[in-house]
C-alpha positions in Angstrom: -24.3 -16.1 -28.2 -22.3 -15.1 -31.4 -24.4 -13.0 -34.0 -23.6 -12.5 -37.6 -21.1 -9.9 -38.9 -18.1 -10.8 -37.6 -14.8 -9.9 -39.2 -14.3 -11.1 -43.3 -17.5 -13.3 -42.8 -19.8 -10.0 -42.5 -18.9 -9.2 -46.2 -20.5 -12.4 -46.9 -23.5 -12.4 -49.2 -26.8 -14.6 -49.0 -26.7 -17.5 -51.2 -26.9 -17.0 -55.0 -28.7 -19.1 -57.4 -26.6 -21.9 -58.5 -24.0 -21.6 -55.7 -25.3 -24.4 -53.8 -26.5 -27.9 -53.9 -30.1 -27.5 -53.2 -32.0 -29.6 -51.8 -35.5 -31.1 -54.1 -38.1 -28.4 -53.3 -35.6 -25.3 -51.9 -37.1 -21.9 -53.5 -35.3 -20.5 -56.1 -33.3 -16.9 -55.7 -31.7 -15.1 -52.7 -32.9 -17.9 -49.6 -32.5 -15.3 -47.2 -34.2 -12.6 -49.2 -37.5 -11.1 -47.2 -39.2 -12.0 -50.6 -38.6 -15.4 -51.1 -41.7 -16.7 -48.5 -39.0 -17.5 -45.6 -40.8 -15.1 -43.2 -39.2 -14.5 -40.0 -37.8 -17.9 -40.2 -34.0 -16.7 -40.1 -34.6 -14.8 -36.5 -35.1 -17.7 -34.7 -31.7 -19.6 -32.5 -30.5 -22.4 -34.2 -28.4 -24.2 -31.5 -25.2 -25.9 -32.9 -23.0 -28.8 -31.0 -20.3 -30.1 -31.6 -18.5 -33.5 -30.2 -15.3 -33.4 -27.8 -13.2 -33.5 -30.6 -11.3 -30.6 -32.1 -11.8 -31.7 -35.4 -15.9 -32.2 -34.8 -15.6 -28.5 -33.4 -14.2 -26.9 -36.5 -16.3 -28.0 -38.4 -19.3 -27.3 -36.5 -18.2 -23.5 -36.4 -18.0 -23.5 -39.9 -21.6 -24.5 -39.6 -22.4 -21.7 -37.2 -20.5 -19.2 -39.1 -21.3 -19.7 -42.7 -24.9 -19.4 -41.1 -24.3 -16.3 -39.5 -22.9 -14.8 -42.5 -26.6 -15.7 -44.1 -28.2 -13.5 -41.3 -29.6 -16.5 -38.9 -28.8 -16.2 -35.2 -26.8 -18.7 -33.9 -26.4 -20.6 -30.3 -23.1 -22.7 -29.8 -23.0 -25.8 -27.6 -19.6 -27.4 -28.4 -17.5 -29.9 -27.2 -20.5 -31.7 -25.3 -18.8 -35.1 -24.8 -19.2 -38.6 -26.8 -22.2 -39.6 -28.9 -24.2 -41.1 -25.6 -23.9 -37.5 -24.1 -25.1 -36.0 -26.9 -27.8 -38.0 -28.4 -30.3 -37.9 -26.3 -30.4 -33.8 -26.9 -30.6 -33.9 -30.8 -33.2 -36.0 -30.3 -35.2 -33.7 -27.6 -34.2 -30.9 -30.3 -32.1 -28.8 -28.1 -29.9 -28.9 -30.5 -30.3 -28.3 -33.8 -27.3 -28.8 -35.9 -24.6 -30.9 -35.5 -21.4 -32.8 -37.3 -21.5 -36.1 -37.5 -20.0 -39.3 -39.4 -22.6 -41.4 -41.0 -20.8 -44.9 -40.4 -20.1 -44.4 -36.6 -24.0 -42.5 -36.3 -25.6 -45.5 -38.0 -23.7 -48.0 -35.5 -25.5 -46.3 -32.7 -28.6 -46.8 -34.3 -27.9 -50.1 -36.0 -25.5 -52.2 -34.3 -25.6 -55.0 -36.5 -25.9 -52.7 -40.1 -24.6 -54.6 -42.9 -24.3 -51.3 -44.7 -20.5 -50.5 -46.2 -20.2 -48.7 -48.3 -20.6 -44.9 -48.1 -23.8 -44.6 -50.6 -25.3 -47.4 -48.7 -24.6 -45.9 -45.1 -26.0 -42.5 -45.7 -29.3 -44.4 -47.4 -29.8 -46.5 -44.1 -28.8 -43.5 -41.7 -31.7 -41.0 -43.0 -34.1 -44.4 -42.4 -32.9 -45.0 -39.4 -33.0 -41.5 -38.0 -35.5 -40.7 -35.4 -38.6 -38.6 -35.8 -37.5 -34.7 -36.1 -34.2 -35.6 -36.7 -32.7 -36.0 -40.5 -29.6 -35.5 -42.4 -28.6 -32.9 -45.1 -25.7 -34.3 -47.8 -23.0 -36.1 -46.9 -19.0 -34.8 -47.6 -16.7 -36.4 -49.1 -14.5 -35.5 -46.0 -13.9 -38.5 -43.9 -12.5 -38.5 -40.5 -13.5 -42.5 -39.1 -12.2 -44.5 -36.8 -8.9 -46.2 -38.1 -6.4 -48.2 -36.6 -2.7 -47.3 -36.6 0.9 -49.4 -35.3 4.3 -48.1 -35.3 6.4 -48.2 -38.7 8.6 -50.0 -36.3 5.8 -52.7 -35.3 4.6 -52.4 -38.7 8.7 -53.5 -40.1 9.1 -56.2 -37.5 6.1 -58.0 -37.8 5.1 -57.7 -41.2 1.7 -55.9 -40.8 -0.1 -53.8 -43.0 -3.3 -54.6 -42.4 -5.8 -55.9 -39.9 -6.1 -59.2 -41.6 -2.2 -59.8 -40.6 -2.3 -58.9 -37.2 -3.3 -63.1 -36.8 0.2 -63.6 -37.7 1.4 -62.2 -34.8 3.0 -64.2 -32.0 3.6 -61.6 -29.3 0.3 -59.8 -27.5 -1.4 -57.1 -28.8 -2.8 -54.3 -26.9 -5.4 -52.0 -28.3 -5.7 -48.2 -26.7 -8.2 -45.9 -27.4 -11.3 -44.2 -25.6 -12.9 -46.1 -23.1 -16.2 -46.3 -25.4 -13.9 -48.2 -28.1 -14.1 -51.3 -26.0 -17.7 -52.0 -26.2 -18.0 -50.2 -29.9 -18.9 -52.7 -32.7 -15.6 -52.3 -34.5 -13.8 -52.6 -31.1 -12.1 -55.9 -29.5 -15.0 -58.0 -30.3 -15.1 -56.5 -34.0 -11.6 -57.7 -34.6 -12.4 -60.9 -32.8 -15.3 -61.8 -35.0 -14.1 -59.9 -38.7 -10.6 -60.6 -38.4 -10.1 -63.5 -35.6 -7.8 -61.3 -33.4 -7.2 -60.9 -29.9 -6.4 -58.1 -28.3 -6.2 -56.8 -25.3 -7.6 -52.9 -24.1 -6.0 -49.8 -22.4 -8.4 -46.8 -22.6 -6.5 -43.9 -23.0 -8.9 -40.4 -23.2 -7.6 -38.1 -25.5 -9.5 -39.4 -28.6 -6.1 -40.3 -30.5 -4.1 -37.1 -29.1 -0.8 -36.9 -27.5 -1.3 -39.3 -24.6 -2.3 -41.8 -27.0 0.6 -41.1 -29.4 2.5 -41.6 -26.2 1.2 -45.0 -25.4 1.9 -46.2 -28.6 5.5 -44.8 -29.2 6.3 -46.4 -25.6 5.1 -49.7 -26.9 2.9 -49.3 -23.4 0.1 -50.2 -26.6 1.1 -51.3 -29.8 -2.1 -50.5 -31.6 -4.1 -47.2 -31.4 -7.2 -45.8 -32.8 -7.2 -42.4 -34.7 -9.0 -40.8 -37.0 -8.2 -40.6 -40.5 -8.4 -37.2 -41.0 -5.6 -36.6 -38.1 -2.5 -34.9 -39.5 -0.5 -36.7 -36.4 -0.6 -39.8 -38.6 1.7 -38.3 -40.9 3.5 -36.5 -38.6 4.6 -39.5 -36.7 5.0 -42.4 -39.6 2.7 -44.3 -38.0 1.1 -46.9 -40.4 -2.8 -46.8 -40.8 -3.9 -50.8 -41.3 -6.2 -51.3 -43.9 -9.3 -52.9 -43.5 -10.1 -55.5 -46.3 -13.2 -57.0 -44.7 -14.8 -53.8 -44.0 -14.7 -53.4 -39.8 -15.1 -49.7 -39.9 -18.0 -48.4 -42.1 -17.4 -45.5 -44.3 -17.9 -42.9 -42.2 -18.5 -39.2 -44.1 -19.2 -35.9 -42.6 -22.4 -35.1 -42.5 -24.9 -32.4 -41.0 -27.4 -33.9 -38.5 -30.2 -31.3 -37.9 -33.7 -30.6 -35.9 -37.2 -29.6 -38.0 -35.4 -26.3 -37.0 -33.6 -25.8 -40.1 -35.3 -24.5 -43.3 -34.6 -25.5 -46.9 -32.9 -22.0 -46.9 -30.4 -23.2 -44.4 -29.5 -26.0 -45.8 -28.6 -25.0 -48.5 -26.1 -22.9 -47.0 -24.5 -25.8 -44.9 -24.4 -28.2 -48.2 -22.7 -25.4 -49.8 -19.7 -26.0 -46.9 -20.3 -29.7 -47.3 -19.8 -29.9 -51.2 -16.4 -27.6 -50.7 -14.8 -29.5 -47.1 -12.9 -32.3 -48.9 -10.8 -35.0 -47.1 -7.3 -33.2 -48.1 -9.0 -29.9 -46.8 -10.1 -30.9 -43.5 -6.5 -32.6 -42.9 -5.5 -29.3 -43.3 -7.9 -27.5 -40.9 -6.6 -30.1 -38.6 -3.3 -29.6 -38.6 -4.0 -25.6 -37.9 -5.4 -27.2 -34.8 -2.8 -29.7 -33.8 0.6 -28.0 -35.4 -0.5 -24.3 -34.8 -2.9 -24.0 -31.7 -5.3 -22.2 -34.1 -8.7 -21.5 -32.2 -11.4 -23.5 -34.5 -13.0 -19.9 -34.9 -10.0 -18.8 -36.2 -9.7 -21.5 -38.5 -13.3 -21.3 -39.5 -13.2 -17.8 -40.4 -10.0 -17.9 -42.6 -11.5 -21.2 -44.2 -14.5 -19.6 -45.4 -13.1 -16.5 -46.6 -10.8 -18.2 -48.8 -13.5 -20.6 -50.5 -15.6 -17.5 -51.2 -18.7 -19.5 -51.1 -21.6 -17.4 -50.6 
């Protein structure tokens, strides 16, 4: 267990008025104060997860330190697996705070959503949440599911976006985690949205270097990613755009247990109003480009945003 004062982030204040987004109802003041009516409410464990995802896990210990810095005792649980895995313990509240993406989290609850774009998929999601579980406010950082191709494959066949890959005479074969292939945006999705046939080779490194691999061998010729991946760039691959809306806009967002006070919150909407898309890309890219631990990376982030 990891307790609060560590390095920069013990010169870290509670949060002042007006320095978050607080939630409808949050007292006013210091949120941490012993005055403010929170009780002993800060002493107890809040557990936070994170996905098997380096990205997911920086951003959860963000979570785990900003919270820290506001004097609650924190539990990690990280890199627990895929959404099936880690589910079914949100919902049993053994965990109490967690990073997710609204589009992919309301999939798994709504299969057949018809919910696009990201004002409408955060609505649905905190209705379609289970009892004891909720949402705080979204980002604006995105990090979804996203299809990528060579700039090669791209050049030769005249593709820039899922709607063209029709076009295309020669086969097409889709790699990705082995939970892509049964995933709503997945070989069916692009069957039924965008009348293409593909075929699947799961590959499990959730878009890493085995999958970069694959596709740069032309053992795949189409791969999924996530957008916020600084390898995309890196490598010139070409991102296919989605015109009739296969993925769902997918955000950053905390999902948490009855656990977490108002006070709380507003501390992780604080870090959810400053992580934008061009900031997470570069938290990534500590990860990927300079083997940064994401507690390393965490810390540094927070001191330099200065947010509480």
């Amino acid at each position: 267990m990891f307790t609060a004062g560590r390095g920069r982030l013990g010169a870290l204040a509670a949060v002042a008025v007006g320095a978050t987004v607080a939630l409808a109802g949050c007292s006013s003041g210091d949120p941490l104060d012993s005055g403010s009516g929170g009780g002993d409410e800060s002493s107890e464990t809040i557990v936070v997860g994170s996905q098997d995802y380096y990205s997911n896990e920086i951003i959860a210990e963000i979570y785990a330190q900003a919270l820290e810095a506001n004097g609650v005792t924190v539990e990690r649980d990280l890199r627990i697996g895929q959404r099936e895995v880690y589910i079914p313990e949100i919902e049993d509240g053994a965990i109490d705070l967690f990073p997710e993406y609204t589009g992919n989290l309301l999939q798994y609850y709504v299969p057949d959503t018809e919910s696009k774009t990201s004002d409408d998929v955060y609505a649905e999601l905190a209705d379609a949440l289970p009892e004891g579980v909720s949402v705080l406010e979204q980002s604006s950082a995105t990090d979804q599911d996203s299809y990528n191709v060579t700039k090669a494959f791209s050049d030769e066949n005249g593709v820039t976006s899922l709607a063209d890959l029709a076009g295309v005479s020669t086969p097409i074969t889709l790699g990705g985690n082995s939970e892509l292939e049964s995933r709503p945006y997945g070989p069916e999705g692009l069957k039924s949205v965008y009348g293409v046939d593909v075929a699947f080779t799961p590959i499990e490194d959730s878009g890493g270097p085995l999958t970069l691999k694959a596709l740069v061998d032309d053992q795949v010729q189409m791969v999924n990613i996530y957008s916020a991946d600084p390898n995309i760039a890196a490598n010139d691959l070409v991102t296919l755009e989605d015109p009739d809306g296969l993925f769902l806009a997918s955000n950053v967002v905390p999902v948490v247990s009855e656990k977490i006070t108002d006070e709380m919150a507003e501390v992780i909407n604080t870090v959810s109003a400053a992580l934008t898309p061009q900031e997470l890309v570069a938290l990534n890219a500590l990860s990927v480009n300079e083997q940064q631990s994401a507690e390393q990376i965490a810390e540094d982030w927070l001191a330099e945003q200065d947010l509480f």
